[in-house]
N, C-alpha and C positions, 0 to 999 in steps of 0.2 A: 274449274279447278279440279283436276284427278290427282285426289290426294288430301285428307285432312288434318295430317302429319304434323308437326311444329312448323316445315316450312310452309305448309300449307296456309294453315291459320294467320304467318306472316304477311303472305302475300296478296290474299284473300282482306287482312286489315289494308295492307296500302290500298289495294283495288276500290274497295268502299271509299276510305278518302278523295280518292280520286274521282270520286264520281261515277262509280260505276255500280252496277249491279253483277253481283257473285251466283251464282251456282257452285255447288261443293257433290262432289260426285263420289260417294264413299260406298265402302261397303258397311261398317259400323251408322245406321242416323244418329241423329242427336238431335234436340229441340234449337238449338241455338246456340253460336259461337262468342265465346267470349277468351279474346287475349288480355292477360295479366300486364301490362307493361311496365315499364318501370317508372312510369308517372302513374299508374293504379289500372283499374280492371279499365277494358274497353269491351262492349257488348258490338257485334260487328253481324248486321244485318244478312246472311244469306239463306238462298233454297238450298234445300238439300236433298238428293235425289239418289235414291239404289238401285234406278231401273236404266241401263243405258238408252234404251227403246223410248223412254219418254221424254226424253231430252235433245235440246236441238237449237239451231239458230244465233249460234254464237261468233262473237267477233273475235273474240282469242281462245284459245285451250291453251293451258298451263300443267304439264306434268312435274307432280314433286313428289313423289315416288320414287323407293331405290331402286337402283339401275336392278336387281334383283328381282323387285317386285314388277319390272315394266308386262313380262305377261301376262299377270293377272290384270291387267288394263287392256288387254289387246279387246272387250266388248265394247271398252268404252272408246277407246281410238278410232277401232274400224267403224262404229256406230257415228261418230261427229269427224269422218274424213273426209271432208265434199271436195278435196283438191284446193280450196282454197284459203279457207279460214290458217292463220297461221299456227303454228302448234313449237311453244315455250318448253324445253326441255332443263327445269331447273334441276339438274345433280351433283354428287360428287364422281371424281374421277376424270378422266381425260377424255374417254370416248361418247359423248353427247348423240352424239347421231347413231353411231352405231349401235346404242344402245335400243332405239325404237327402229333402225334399221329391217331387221329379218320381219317386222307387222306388212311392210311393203305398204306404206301410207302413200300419199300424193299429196300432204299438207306439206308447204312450208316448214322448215322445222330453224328456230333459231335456238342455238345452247346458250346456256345460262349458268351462272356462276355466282354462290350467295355465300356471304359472311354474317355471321348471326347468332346468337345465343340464343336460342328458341326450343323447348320441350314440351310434346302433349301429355299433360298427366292423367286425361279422361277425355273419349271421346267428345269435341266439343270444347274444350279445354286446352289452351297452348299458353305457357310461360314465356314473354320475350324479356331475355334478360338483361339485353344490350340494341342498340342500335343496327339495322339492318341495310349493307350495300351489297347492290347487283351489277354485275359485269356480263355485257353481253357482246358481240361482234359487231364491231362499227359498220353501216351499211344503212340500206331503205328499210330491212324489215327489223334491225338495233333499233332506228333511229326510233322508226314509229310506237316499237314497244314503250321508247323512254318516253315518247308522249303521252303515250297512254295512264301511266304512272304520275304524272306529272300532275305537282299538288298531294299529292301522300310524302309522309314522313320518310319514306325509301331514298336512298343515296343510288341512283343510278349511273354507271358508267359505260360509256361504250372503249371498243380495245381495238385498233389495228392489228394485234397480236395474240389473240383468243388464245390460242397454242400455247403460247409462254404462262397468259394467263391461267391455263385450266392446269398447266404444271405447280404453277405456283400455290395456285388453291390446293395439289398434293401434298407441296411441302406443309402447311397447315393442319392436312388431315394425317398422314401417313405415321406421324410420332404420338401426339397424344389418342389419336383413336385408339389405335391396339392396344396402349398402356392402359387408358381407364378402361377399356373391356379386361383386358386381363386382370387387372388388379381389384377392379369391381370400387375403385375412388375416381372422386372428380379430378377436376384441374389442380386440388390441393397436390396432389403428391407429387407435379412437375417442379412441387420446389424441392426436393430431396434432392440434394447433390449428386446422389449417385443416379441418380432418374435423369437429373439434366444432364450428366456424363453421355445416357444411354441415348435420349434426344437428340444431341448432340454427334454422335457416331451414325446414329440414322437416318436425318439429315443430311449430312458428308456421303451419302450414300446415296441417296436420291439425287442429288447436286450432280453426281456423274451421270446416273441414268438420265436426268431429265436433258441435261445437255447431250447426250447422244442420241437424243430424241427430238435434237434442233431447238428446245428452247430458250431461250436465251437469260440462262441464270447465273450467280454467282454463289459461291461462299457467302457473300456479305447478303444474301436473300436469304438463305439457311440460319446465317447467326441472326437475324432480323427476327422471323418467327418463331425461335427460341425464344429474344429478347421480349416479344411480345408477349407470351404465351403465358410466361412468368412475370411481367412485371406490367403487365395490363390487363391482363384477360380475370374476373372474377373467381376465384378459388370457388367457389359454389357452382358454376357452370359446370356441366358435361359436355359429352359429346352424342353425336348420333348412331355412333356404335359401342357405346355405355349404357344407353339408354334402349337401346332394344336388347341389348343381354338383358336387364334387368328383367324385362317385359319379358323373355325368353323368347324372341324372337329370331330370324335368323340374320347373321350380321352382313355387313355387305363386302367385309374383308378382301374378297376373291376382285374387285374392283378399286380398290386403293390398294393394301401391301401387293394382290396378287399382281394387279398388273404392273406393278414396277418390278417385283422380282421376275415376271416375263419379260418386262424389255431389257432388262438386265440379262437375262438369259440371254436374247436375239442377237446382243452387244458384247456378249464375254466378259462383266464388267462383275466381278466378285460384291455381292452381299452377306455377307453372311449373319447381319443383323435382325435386316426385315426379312432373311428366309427365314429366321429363327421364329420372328414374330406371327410367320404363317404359318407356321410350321404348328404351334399352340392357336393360333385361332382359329384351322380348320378342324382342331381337334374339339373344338365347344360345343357340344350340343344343343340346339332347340329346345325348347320344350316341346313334347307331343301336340 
């Protein structure tokens, strides 16, 4: 697992259930992982290693890492590329592959697609606050991943449509991430009417982009995870680009709003909502 992130610590819990032995491959150690769930703590047995060089011999690699942070992993990818072991690319966004693309690996690589309320609040430390499903590309090396899982609490799915599917997971991310970064509140504030107003325009906006982009969406997918968002989703929850403002880290914006107001560009297809929204999130700072 490169990556000890909330998703990390998710998936790193099904893997244990499942029978498997974990490696966590961090820059931060920690003594030991414990996710919070929402039936109570669970302590989840793995190694954890900072040295790429002394790690080896694995039957999966799992990247959960933002597509942002994929560089700083290129010691640990070039170091476990033997050509064969397969290499799991859980992120947000659309472009999966192309994102460990330019490392010029020889692994396998299958993308992945996760739904989850999940936050690290200390190295070592991940909150899951909801139920967790993964969507990966129906095929031999979907198939076998779902086996591998198989017997952990994870909601596995495979997709004929990975494409549609990783647009869809945009519609998800692309309205409440930039809102709770910006506003610096959770989920509570997508009940403000005039916030669902603006959700709701942004959305209708992606809906175009994502269909000129062959996926095959509607309207009624955009009212959908609005509907969801506000009438299921925990008011307590965040997001993953709420949660690293916090942390003052740096957000992964240029990969969800950026890329759709690029395909928007390529397409002629006016945003001027989510330009807006890049417009102030490239403006946020890091912390030093």
């Amino acid at each position: 697992m490169i990556g000890s992130g909330g998703i990390g610590g998710v998936i790193a819990e099904a893997a244990h259930a499942a029978g498997h032995e974990v490696t966590m491959c961090v820059r931060t150690p920690f003594e030991r992982l414990v996710v919070d769930a929402p039936d109570g703590p669970v302590e989840v047995p793995v190694s954890v290693a900072t040295d790429p060089g002394a790690v080896g011999g694995f039957d999966w690699i799992v990247l959960t890492t933002k597509v942002h942070d994929v560089p700083s992993t290129a010691p640990w990818l070039r170091e476990l590329d033997d050509g064969r072991t397969p290499l799991v690319v859980v992120q947000n966004g659309v472009a999966h592959r192309e994102s460990v693309a330019e490392l010029r690996l020889q692994a396998p690589v299958l993308p992945a697609l996760i739904y989850v309320g999940a936050e690290r609040t200390s190295p070592g430390r991940v909150v899951r606050r909801s139920p967790a499903t993964v969507q990966v590309p129906a095929g031999d090396l979907g198939s076998r991943f779902v086996s591998m899982l198989a017997g952990s609490a994870l909601k596995l799915r495979e997709t004929h449509d990975f494409h549609t599917a990783a647009w869809r997971k945009m519609l998800t991310n692309v309205a409440p991430n930039p809102i709770t970064a910006l506003t610096l509140r959770r989920l509570d504030v997508l009940a403000d009417a005039e916030v669902q107003e603006l959700c709701a325009g942004i959305l209708t906006e992606a809906i175009a982009v994502a269909q000129a982009e062959g996926a095959s969406l509607t309207q009624q997918d955009a009212d959908k995870v609005l509907a969801d968002y506000t009438a299921q989703m925990p008011p307590t929850n965040g997001t993953s680009m709420l949660y690293d403002r916090l942390a003052g880290l740096p957000l992964e914006h240029e990969h969800i709003t950026g890329t759709l107001v690029r395909a928007a560009d390529r397409h002629d297809i006016p945003v001027p909502l989510n330009r807006t929204l890049l417009t102030l999130l490239r403006a946020i700072k890091p912390n030093p």
